[in-house]
Every structure is written in C-alpha cells, then in structure tokens.
N, C-alpha and C positions, 0 to 999 in steps of 0.2 A: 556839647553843641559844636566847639571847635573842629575836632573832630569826624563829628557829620557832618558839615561844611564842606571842609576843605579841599575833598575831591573837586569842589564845583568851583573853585576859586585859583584863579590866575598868579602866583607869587612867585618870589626865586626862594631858592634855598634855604635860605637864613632864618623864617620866621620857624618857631618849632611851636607844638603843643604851649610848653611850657612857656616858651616867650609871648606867644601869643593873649594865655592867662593871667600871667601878670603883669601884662597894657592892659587887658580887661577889667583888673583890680581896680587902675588909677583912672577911670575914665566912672564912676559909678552915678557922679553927678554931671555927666551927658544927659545932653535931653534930646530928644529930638531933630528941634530947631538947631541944634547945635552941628547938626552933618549935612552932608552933604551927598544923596547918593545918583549913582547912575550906571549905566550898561555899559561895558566896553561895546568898541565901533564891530557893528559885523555886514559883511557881504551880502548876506539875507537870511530865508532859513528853509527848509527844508526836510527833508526824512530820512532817517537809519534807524535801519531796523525795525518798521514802524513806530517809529517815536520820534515827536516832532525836535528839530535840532537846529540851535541857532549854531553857521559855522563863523571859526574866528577869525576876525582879518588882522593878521599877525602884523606886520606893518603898521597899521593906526593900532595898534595894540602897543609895541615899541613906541611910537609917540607920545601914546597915553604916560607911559612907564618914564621914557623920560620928562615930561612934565611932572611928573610925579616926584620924581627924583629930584627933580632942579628946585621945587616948590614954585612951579610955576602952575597950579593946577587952576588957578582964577583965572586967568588969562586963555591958557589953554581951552576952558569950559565955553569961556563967551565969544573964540574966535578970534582972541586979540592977539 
C-alpha cells in the first residue's frame, strides 16, 4: 500500500518504504477518531492531460510543513 501511495504524497527524503512500515507496526490500535486528516492548501484545480488536477501551492505547503515540524499542527488547523 506504501508504495502505491506514495507517488501521491508530499514528504522529504527521510521516510523510506521500510521506515514507513514499521510506524505502521506500532500504530495498530489507531482508530479512526484518533487522526486527524486534511488536503494540503492549493490554488485551485484544473486539467492536464485531460485529467482533472489539483495544482500545489508550494508556499502554504511550506507553512503546512513547518507547522508540522514545529508540532504546531493544532494551532496551525484552527487559524490560531
């Protein structure tokens, strides 16, 4: 599943296959309620190739990332 993914998915470097799977090990009793998900921020969306395509706004993307990083991501979410 990793692997199909992760074309679609915005990261740096660091996470590999392998790292990835065993955070997936210790997370088994995740539920749901327990995450939190959302879209990164984009400009709007549009077409290539005919296929519909959200473009990225790289800018509030680095934002996102550093909230993320700082473990500011609650704050970040609500505006504050």
């Amino acid at each position: 599943m990793v692997t199909e993914l992760s074309p679609y998915l915005t990261m740096d470097d660091s996470p590999t296959v392998g790292v990835m799977a065993g955070r997936g090990r210790t997370m088994t009793d995740l539920l749901s309620g327990d995450t939190d998900m959302f879209t990164l921020p984009t400009p709007g969306v549009g077409q290539a190739r005919g296929q519909s395509a959200g473009w990225p706004d790289v800018q509030a993307i680095e934002t996102t990332g550093s909230a993320l990083g700082q473990g500011e991501m609650a704050s970040y979410r609500t505006g504050q």
